[in-house]
C-alpha positions in Angstrom: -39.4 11.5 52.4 -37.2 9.6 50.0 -33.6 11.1 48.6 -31.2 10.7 45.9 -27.9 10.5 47.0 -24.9 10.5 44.8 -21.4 8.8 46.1 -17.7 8.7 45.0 -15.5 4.7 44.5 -14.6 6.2 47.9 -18.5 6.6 49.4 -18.4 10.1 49.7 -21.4 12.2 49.2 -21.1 13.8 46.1 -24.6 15.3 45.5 -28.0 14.8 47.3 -31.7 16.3 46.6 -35.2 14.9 47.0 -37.2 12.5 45.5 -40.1 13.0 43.5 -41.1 16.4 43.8 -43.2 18.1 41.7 -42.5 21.2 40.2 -44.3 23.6 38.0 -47.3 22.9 36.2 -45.9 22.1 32.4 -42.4 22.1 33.3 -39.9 19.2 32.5 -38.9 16.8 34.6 -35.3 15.9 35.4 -32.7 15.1 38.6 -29.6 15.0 39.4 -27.2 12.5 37.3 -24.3 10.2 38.3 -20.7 10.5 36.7 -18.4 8.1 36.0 -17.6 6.0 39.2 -20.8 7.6 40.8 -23.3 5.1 42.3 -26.7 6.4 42.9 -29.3 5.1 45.7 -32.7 6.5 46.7 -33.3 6.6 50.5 -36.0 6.7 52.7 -35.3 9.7 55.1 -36.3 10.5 58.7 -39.2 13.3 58.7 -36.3 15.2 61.1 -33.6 15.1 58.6 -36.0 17.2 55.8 -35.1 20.5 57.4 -31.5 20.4 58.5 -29.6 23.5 57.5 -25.7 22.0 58.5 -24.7 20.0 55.4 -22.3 18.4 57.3 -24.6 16.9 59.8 -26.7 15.8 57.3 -24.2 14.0 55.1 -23.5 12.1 58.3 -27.2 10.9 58.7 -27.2 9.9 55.4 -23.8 8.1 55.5 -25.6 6.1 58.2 -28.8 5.3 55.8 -26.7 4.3 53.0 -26.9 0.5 52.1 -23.4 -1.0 53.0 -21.1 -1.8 49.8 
């Protein structure tokens, strides 16, 4: 499953939320937008990581599967 994942100047996770899925038949499409100093990458994530309920945990995986900067 690929993920957005919005980061701070500082690299910390400021937003997150999948990637490509489809909603509602007729219904527009949109997703989540960086701010000013935001960069945005889309990740491939671990089929484990697509139900993890502790935020905190999974902001850690995904610090890991960030590309360095």
């Amino acid at each position: 499953m690929k993920m957005i994942v919005i980061t701070d100047r500082a690299g910390k996770i400021v937003g997150a939320a999948h990637h490509g899925v489809e909603g509602e038949p007729g219904a527009g499409v949109g997703g989540p937008i960086a701010g000013p100093e935001q960069t945005v990458d889309v990740i491939e994530v671990p089929k484990e990581l697509e139900q993890v309920e502790d935020v905190d945990h999974l902001h850690s995986e995904l610090r890991r599967l960030l590309p360095r900067k």
